[in-house]
N, C-alpha and C positions, 0 to 999 in steps of 0.2 A: 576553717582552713588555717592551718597554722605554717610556718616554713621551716624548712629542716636544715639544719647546719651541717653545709659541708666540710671537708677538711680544711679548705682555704680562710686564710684568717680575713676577714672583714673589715674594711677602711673607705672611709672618707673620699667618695672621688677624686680622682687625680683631674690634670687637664687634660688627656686622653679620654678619659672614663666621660668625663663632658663632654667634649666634643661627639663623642658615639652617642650619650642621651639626644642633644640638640639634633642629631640626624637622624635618630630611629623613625621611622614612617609610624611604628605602635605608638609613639608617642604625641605624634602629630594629630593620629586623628584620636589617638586616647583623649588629649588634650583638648580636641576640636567637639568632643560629645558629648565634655564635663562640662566646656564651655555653654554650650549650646541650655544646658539644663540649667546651668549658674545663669545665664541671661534670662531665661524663662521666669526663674526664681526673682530676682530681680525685678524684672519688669511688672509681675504678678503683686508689687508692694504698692503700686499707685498707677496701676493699670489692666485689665481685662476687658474683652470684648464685652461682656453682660457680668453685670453681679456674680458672683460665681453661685450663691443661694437662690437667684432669682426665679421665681419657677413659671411657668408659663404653658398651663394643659393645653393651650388651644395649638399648640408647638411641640410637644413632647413625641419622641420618637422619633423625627425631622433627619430626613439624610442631610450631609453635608450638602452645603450651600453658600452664596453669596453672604447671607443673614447669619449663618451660623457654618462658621467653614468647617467645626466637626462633626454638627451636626448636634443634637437634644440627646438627653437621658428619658427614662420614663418621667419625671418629674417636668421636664420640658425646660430645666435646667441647660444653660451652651455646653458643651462638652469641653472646647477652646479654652473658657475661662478654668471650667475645674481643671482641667491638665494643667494649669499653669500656678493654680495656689495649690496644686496636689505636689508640683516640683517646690515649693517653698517648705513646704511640711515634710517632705521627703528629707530632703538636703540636709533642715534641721537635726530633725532626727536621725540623720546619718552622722551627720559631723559630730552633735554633741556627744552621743552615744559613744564613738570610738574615741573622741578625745578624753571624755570621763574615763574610757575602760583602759587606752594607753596611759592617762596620768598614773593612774593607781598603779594598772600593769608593770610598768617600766619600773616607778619607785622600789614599787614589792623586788622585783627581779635583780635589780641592782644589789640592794640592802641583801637578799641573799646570798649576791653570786662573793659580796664583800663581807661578809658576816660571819661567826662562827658557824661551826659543821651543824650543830643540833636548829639554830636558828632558820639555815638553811634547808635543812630536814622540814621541820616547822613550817615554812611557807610555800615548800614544796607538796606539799600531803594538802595544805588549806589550797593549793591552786588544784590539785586533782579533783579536791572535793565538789568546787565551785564551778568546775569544766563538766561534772557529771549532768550538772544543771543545762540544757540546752535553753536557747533565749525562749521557747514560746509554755516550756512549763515554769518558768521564771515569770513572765509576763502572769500564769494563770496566778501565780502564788502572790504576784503584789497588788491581780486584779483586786482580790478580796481585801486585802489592805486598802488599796489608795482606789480601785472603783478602774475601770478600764478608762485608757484612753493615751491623750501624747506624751504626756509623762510616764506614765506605768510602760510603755514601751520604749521610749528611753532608755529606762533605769534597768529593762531587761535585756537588753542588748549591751549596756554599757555593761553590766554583772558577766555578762558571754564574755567580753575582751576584756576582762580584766588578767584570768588566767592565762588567755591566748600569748599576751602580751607580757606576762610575767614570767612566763618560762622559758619564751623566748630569750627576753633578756638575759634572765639568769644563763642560760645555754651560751650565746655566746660573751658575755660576760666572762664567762667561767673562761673560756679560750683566751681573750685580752690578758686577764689576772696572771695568767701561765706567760706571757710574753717579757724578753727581757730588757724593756726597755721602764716595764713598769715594775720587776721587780727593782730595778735599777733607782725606780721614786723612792720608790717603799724603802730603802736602802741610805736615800738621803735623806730621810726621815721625815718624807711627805706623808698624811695622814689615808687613810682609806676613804673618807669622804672627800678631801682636794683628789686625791689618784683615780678616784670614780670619776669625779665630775673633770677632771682634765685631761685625763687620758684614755679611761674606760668606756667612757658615753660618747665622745666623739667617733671613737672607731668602729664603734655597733651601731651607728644612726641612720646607716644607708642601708644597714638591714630590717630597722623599725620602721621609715619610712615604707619600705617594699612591705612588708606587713600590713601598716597605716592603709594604704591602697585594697588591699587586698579584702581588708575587716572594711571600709569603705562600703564595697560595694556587696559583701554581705550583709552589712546592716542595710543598704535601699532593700535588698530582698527580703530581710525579716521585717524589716517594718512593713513592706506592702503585706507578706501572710499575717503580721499580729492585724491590721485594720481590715483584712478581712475574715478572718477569726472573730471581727469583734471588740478585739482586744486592744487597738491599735488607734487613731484617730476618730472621732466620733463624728457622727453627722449631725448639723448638717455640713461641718468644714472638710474639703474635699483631701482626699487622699488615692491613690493610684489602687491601691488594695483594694479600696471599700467599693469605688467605682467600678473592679473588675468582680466584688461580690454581687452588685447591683445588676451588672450583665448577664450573670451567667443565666437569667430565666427569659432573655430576650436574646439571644443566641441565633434563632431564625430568623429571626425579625427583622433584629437591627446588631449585624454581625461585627461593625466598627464599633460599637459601646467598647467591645473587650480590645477591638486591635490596638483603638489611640494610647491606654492609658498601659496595657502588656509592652508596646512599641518604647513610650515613654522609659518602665521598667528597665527594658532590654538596652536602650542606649545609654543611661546612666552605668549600668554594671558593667555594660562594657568598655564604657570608657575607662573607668576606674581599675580594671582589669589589665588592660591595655597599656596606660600609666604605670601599671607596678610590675609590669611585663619588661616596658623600656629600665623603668628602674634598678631592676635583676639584672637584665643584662649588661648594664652600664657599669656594674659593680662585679661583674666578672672578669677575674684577673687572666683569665687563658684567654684573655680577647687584645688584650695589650700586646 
């Protein structure tokens, strides 16, 4: 998911534009269901109901209960505890992935939107090429290389927003560059890297944020399909994916296997969804 540049020039919330984020209701509970996952995360560092690898056959299968409030996996594993080191590995891999593919991303983009025409050219053809790549045949091409696992899905998703994030820039970049306050730098003989970083990158940053949100909460969904592909977190450390691979052959059986850790899934992306929802909107200037 990439975002499209309207005609409206892009800036820096005002105190209106704040006031409207701090009231949006998307925002409250966007806020309230990243929370919720970030505290899972968290608490999941020095605390869980049972080991989360523990396995226990004489228990496996086990509806929710007093003893196990989500109930067992086939292994007899708590389901509780893996939801909660599966939100730690999630998260990870969400944040580091977008923040690796935004660093690169925005760099690239800038550097072109500031840079000679062929230069330009140049890293606009290498982000088409790199966007043809989708994350999970990215993932397959570095399994062979580094061996499946949390890294190798990392580095595939961050390779995803690298492009996403560089064209963006470059796009509205390229509108800032046109505005006359910055030819007006360039005039006092401000350089193209001070004019980027003083004037160019602040007024594009509430549309990379709205982005950030958005590449968020596609990388929690690519990472849960690369770990259950396989390709993603390894067992036995728990991931939302692999535990919704692990379900799918007990379906009759024991139909919450798949709902806790899909549930999980679904509140994270939509928080994050949600967040870059209030985001957009707060930076919409026909709302002032």
């Amino acid at each position: 998911m990439t975002l499209r540049l309207a005609t409206t020039d892009f800036v820096l919330p005002g105190q209106p534009a704040r006031a409207r984020l701090r009231a949006s209701p998307s925002l409250v509970v966007g806020a309230a269901c990243l929370g919720a996952a970030l505290f899972a995360a968290a608490v999941s560092l020095f605390w869980t109901p049972y080991p989360a690898q523990a396995i226990d056959v004489q228990a496996r299968l086990a509806g929710p209960s007093a003893a196990h409030w989500l109930g067992t996996d086939p292994f007899g594993r708590d389901v509780a505890s893996r939801i909660l080191e599966g939100a730690r590995n999630a998260l990870f891999v969400g944040t580091v992935a977008v923040a690796l593919g935004a660093g690169f991303g925005i760099a690239l983009g800038l550097l072109a939107a500031a840079a000679a025409r062929w230069l330009d050219e140049a890293i606009g053809r290498a982000a088409d090429l790199v966007f043809a790549f989708p994350a999970i045949l990215s993932a397959i091409l570095l399994s062979l290389l580094l061996g499946p696992g949390m890294v190798t899905a990392t580095l595939a998703i961050a390779i995803f927003n690298v492009p996403v994030f560089a064209r963006l820039a470059r796009s509205a970049a390229g509108v800032v560059w046109q505005r006359e306050f910055v030819r007006a730098a360039a005039a006092l003989g401000k350089g193209r890297t001070r004019i980027t970083l003083d004037h160019v990158l602040p007024n594009i940053a509430g549309l990379l944020l709205v982005q950030a949100s958005a590449s968020f909460a596609i990388a929690i969904l690519a990472e849960a399909a690369l770990s259950y592909l396989g390709l993603g977190t390894q067992a036995p450390a728990a991931s939302w994916g692999r535990m919704l691979f692990e379900a799918r052959t007990y379906l009759a059986q024991a139909p919450t296997l798949a709902l806790f850790p899909g549930l999980a899934i679904a509140v994270v992306v939509l928080g994050a969804n949600l967040v870059g929802d209030a985001q957009r909107d707060s930076l919409d200037p026909r709302r002032d």
